[in-house]
PQR file of N, CA, C, O and H, with PARSE charges and radii, in Angstrom:
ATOM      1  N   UNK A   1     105.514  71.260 109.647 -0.4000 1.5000
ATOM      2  CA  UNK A   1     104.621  71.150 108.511 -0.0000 2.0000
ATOM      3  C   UNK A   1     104.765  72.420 107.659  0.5500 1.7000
ATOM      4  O   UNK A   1     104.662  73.610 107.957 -0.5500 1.4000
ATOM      5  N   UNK A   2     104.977  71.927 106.758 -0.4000 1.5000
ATOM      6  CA  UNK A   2     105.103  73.527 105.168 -0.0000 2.0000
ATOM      7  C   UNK A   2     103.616  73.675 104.536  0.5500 1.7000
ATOM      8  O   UNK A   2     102.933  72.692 104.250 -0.5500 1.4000
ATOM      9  H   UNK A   2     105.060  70.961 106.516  0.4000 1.0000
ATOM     10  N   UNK A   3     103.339  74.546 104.416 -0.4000 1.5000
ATOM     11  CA  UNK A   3     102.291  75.227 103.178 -0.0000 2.0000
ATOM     12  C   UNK A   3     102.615  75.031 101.916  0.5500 1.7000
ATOM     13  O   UNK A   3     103.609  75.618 101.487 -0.5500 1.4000
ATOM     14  H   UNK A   3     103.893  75.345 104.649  0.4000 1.0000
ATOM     15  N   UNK A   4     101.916  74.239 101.120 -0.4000 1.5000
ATOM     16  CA  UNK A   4     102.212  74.114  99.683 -0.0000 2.0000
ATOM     17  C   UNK A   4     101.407  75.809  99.104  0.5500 1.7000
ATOM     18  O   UNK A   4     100.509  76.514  99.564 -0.5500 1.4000
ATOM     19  H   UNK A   4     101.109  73.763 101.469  0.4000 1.0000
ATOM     20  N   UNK A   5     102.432  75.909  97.734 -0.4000 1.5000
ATOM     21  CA  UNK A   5     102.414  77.473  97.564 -0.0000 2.0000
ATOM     22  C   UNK A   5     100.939  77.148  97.029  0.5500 1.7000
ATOM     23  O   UNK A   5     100.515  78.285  97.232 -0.5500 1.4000
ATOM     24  H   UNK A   5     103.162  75.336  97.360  0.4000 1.0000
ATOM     25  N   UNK A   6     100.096  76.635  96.628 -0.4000 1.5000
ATOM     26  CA  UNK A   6      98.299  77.105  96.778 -0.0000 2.0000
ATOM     27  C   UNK A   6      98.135  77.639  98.101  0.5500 1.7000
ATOM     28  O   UNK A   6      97.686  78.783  98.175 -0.5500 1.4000
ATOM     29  H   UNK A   6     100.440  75.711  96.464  0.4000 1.0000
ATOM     30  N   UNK A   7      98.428  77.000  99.205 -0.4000 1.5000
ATOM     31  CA  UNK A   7      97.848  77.109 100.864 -0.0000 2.0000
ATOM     32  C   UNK A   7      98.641  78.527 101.060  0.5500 1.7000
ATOM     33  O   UNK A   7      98.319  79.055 102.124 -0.5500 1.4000
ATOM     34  H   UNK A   7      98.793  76.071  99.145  0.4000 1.0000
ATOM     35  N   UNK A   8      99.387  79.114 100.470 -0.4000 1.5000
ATOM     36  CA  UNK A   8      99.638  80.276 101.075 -0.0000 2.0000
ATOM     37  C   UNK A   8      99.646  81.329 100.157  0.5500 1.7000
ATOM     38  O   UNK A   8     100.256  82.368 100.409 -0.5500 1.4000
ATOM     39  H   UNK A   8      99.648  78.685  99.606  0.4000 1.0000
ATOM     40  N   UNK A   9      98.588  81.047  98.379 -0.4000 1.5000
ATOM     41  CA  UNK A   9      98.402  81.834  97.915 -0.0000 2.0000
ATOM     42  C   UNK A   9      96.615  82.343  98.159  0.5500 1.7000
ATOM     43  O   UNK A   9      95.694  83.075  97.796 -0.5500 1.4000
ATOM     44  H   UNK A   9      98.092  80.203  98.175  0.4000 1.0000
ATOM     45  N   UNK A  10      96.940  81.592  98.802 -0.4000 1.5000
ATOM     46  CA  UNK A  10      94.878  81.235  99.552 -0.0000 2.0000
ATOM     47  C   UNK A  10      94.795  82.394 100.912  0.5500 1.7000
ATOM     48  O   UNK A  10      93.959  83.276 101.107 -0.5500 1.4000
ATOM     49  H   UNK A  10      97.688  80.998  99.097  0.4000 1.0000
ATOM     50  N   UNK A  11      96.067  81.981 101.781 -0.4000 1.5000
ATOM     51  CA  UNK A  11      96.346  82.658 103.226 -0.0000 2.0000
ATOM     52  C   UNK A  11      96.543  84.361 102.844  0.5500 1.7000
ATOM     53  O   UNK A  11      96.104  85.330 103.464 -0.5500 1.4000
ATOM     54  H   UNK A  11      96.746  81.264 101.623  0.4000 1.0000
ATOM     55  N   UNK A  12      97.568  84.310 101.284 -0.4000 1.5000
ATOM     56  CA  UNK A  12      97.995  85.827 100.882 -0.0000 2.0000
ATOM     57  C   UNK A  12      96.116  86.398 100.414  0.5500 1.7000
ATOM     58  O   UNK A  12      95.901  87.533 100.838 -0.5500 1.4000
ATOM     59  H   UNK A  12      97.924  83.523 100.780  0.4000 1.0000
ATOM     60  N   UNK A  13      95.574  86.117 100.081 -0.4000 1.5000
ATOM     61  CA  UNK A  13      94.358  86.305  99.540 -0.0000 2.0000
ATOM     62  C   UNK A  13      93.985  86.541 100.241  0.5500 1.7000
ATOM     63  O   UNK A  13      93.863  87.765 100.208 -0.5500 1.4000
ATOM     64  H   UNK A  13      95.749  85.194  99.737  0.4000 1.0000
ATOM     65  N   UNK A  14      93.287  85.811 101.826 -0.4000 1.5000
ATOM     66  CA  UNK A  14      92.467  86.056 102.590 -0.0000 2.0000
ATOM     67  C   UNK A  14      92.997  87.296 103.612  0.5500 1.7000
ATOM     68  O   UNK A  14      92.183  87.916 104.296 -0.5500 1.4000
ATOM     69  H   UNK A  14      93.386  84.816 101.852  0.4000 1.0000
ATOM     70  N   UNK A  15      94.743  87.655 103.654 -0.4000 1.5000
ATOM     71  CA  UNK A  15      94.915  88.829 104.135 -0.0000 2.0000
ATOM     72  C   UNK A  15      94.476  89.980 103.308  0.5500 1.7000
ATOM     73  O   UNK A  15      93.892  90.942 103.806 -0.5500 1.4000
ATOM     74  H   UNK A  15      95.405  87.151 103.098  0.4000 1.0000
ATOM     75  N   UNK A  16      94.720  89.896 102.205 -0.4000 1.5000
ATOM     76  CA  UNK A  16      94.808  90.799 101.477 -0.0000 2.0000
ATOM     77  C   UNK A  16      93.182  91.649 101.667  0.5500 1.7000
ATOM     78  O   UNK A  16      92.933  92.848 101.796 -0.5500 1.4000
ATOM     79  H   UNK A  16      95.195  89.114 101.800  0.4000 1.0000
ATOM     80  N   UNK A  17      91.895  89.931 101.595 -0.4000 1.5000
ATOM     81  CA  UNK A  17      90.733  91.256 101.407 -0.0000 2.0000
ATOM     82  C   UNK A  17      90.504  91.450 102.860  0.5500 1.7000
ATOM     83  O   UNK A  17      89.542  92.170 103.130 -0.5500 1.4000
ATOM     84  H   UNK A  17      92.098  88.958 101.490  0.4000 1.0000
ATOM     85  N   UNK A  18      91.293  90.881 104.017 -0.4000 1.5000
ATOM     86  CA  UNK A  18      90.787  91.620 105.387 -0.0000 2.0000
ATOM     87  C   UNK A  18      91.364  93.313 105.582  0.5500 1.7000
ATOM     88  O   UNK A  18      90.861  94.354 106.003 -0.5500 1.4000
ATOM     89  H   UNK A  18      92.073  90.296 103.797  0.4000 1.0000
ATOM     90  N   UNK A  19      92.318  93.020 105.177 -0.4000 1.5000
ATOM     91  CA  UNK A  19      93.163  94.449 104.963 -0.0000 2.0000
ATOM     92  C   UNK A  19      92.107  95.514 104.295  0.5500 1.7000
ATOM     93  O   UNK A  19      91.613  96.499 104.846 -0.5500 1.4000
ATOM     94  H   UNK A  19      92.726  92.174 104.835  0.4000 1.0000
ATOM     95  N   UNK A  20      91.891  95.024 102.902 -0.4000 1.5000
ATOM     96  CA  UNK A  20      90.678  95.970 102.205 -0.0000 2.0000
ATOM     97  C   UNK A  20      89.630  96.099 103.289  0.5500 1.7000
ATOM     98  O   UNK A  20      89.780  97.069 104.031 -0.5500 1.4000
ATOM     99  H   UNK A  20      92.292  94.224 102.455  0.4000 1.0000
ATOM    100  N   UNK A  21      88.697  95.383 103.499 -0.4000 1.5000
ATOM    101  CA  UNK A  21      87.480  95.490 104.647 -0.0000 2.0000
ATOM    102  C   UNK A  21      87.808  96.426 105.456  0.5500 1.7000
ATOM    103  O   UNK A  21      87.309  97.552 105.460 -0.5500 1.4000
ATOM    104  H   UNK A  21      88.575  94.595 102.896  0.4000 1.0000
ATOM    105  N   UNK A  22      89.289  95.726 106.723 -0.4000 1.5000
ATOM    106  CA  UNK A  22      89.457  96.748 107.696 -0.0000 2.0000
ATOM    107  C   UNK A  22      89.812  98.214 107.266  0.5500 1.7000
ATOM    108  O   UNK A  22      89.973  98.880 108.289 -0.5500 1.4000
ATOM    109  H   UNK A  22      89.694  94.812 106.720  0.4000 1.0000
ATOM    110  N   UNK A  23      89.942  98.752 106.455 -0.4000 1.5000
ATOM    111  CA  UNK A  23      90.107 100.040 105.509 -0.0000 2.0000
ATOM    112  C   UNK A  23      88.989 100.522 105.170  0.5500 1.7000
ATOM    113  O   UNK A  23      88.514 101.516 105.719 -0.5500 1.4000
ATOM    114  H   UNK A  23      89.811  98.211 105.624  0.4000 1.0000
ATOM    115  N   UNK A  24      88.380  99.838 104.156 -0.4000 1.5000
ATOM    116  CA  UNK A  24      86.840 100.015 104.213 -0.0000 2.0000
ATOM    117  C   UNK A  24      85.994 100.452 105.314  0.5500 1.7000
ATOM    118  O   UNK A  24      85.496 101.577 105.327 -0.5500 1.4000
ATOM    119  H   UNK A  24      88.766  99.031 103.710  0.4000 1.0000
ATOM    120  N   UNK A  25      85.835  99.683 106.145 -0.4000 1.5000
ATOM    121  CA  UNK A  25      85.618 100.039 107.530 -0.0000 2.0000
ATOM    122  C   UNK A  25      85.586 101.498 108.325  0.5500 1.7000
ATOM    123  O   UNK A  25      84.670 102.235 108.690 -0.5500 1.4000
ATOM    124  H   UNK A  25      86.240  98.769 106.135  0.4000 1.0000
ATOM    125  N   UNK A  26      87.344 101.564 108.434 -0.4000 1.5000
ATOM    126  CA  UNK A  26      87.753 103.351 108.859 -0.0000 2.0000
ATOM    127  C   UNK A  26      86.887 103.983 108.384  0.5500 1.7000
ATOM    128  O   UNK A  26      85.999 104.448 109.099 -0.5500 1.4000
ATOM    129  H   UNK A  26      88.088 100.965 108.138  0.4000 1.0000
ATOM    130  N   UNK A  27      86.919 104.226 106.649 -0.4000 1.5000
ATOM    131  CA  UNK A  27      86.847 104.859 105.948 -0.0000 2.0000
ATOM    132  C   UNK A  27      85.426 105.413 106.602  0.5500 1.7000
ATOM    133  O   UNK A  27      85.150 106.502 107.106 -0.5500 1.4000
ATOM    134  H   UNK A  27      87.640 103.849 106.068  0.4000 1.0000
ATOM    135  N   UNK A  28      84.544 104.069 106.360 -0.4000 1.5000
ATOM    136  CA  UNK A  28      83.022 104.170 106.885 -0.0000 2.0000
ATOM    137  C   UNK A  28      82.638 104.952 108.443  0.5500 1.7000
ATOM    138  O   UNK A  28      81.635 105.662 108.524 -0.5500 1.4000
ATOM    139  H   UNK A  28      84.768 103.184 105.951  0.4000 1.0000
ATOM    140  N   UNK A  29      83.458 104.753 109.512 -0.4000 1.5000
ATOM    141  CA  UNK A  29      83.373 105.527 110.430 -0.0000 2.0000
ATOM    142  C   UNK A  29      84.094 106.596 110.407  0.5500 1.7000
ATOM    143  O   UNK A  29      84.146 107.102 111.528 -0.5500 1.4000
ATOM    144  H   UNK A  29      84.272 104.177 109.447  0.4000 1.0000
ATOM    145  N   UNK A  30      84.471 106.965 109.895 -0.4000 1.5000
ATOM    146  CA  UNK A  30      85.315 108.623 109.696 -0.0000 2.0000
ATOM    147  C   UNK A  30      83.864 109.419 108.934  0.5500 1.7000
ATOM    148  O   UNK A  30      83.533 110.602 109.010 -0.5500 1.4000
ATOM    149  H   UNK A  30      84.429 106.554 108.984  0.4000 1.0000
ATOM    150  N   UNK A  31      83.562 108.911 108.607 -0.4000 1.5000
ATOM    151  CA  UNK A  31      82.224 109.228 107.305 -0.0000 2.0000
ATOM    152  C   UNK A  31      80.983 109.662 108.398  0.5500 1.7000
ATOM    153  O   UNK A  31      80.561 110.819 108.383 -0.5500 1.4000
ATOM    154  H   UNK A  31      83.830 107.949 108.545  0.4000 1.0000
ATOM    155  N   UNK A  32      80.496 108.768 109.236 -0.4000 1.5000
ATOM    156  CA  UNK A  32      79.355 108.798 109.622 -0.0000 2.0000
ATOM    157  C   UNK A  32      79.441 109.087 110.894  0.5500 1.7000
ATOM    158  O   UNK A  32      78.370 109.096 111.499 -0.5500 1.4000
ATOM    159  H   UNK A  32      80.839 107.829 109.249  0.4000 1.0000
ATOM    160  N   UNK A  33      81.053 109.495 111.893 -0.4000 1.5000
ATOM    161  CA  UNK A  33      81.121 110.306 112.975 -0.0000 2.0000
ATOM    162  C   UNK A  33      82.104 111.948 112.615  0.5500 1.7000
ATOM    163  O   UNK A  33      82.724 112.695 113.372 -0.5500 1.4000
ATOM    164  H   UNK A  33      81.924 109.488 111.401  0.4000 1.0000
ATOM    165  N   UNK A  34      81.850 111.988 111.121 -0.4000 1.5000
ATOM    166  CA  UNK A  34      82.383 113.086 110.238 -0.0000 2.0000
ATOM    167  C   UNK A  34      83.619 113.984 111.280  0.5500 1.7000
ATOM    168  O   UNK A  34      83.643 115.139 111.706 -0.5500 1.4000
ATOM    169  H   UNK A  34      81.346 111.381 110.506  0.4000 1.0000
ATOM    170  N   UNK A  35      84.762 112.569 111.444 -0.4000 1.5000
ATOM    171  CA  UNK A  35      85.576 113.294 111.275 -0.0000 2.0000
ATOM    172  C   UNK A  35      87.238 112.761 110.627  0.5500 1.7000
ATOM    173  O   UNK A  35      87.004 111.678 110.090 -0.5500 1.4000
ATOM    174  H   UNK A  35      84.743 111.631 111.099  0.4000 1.0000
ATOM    175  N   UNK A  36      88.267 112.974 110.519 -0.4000 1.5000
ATOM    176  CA  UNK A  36      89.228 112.728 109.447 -0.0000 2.0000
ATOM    177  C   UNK A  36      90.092 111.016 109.444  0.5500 1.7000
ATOM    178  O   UNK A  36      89.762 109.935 109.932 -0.5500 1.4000
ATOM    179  H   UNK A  36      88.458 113.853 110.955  0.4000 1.0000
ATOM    180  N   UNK A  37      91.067 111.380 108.798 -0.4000 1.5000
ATOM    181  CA  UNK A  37      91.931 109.979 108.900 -0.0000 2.0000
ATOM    182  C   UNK A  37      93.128 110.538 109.070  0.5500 1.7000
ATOM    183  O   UNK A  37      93.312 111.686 108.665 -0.5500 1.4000
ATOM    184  H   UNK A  37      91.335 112.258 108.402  0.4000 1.0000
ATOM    185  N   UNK A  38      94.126 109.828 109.689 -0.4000 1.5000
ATOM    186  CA  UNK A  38      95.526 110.544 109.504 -0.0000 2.0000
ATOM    187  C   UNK A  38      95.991 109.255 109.324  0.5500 1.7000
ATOM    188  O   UNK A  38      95.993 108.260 110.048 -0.5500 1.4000
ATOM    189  H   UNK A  38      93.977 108.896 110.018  0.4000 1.0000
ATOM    190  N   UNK A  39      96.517 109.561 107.828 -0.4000 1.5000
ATOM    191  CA  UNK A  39      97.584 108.859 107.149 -0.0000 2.0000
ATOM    192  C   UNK A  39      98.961 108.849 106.436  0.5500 1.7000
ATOM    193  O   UNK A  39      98.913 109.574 105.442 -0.5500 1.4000
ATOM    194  H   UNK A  39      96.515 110.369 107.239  0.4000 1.0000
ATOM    195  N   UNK A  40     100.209 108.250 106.620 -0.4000 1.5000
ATOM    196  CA  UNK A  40     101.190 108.676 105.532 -0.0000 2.0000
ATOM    197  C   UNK A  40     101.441 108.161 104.492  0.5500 1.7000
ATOM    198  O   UNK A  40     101.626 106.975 104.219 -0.5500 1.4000
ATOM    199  H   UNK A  40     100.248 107.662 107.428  0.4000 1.0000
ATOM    200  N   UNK A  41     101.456 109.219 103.762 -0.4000 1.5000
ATOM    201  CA  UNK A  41     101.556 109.482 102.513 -0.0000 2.0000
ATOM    202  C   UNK A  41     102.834 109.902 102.169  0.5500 1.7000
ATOM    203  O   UNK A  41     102.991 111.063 102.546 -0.5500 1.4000
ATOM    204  H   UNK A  41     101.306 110.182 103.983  0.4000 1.0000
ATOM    205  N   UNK A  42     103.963 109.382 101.529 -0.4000 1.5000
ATOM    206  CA  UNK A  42     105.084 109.382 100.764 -0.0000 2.0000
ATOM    207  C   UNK A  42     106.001 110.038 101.926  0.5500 1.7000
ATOM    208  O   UNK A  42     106.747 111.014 101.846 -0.5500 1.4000
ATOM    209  H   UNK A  42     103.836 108.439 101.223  0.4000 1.0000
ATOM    210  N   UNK A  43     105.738 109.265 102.946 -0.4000 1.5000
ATOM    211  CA  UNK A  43     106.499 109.570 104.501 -0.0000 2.0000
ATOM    212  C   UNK A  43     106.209 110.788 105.283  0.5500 1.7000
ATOM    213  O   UNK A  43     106.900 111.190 106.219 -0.5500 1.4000
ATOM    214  H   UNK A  43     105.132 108.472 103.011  0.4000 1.0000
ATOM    215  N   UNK A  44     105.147 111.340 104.836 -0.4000 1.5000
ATOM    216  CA  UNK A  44     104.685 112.566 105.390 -0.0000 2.0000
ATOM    217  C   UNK A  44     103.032 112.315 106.267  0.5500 1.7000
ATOM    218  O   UNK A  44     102.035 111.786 105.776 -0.5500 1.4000
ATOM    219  H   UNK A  44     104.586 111.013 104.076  0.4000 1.0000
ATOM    220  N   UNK A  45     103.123 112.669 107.138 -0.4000 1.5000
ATOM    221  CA  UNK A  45     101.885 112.577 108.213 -0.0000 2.0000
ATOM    222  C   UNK A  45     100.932 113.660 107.366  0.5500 1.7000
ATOM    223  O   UNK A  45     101.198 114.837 107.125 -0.5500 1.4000
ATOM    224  H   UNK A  45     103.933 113.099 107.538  0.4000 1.0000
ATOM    225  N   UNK A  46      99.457 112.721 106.900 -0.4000 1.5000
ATOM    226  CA  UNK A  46      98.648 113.783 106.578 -0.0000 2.0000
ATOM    227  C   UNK A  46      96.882 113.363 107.121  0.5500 1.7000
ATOM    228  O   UNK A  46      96.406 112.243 107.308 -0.5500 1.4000
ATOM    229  H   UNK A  46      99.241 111.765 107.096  0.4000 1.0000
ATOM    230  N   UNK A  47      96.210 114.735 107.267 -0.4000 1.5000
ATOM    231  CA  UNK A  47      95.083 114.335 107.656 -0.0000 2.0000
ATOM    232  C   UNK A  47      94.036 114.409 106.154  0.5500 1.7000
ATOM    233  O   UNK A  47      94.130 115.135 105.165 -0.5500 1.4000
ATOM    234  H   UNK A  47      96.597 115.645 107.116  0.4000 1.0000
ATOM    235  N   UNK A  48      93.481 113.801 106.351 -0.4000 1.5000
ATOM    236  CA  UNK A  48      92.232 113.632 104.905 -0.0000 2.0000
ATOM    237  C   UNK A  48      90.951 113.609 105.599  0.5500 1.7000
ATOM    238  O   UNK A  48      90.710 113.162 106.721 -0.5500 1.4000
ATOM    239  H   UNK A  48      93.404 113.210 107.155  0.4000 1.0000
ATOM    240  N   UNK A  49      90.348 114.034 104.953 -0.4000 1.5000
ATOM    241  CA  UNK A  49      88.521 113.928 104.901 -0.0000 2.0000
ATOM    242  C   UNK A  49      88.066 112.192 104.007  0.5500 1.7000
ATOM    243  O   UNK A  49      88.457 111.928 102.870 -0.5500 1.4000
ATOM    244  H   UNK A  49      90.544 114.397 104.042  0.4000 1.0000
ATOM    245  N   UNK A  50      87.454 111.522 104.613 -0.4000 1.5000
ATOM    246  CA  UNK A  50      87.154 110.813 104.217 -0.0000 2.0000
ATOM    247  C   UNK A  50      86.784 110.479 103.028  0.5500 1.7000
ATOM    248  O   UNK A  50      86.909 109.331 102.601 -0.5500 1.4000
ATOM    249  H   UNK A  50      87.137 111.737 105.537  0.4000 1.0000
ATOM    250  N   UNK A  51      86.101 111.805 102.111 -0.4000 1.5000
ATOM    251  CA  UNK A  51      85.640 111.863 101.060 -0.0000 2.0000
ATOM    252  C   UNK A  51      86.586 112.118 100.190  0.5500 1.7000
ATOM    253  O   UNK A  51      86.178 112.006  99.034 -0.5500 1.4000
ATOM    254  H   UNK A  51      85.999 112.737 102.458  0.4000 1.0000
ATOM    255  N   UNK A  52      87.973 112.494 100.309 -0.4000 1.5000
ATOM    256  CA  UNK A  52      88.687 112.860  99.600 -0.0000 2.0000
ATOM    257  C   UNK A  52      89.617 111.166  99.661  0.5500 1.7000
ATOM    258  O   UNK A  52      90.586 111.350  98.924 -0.5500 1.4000
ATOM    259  H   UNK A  52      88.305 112.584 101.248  0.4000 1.0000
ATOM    260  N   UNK A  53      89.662 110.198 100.026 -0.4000 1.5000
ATOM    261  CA  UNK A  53      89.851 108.855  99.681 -0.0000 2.0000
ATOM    262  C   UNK A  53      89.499 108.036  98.626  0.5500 1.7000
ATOM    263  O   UNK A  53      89.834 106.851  98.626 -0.5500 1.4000
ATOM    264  H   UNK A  53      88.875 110.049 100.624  0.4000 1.0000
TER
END
């Protein structure tokens, strides 16, 4: 069975805002157990303060 391209511009959508949320999320516990994120950034390992996101 194939996905007609609505059914998988629906599926790209619903990843897209879980992705945002689960990000959202981090963001929110880095915040309120105040401490960082380590992320890369332009292939370089970096740590951030939440607030600086």
């Amino acid at each position: 069975m194939t996905m007609s391209e609505r059914e998988i511009t629906e599926m790209q959508q619903k990843i897209d805002e879980g992705i945002l949320l689960a990000q959202q999320r981090l963001v929110d516990k880095a915040r309120l157990f105040n401490t960082t994120l380590v992320v890369s950034r332009d292939g370089e390992v970096v740590e951030l303060k939440p607030e600086d996101l």
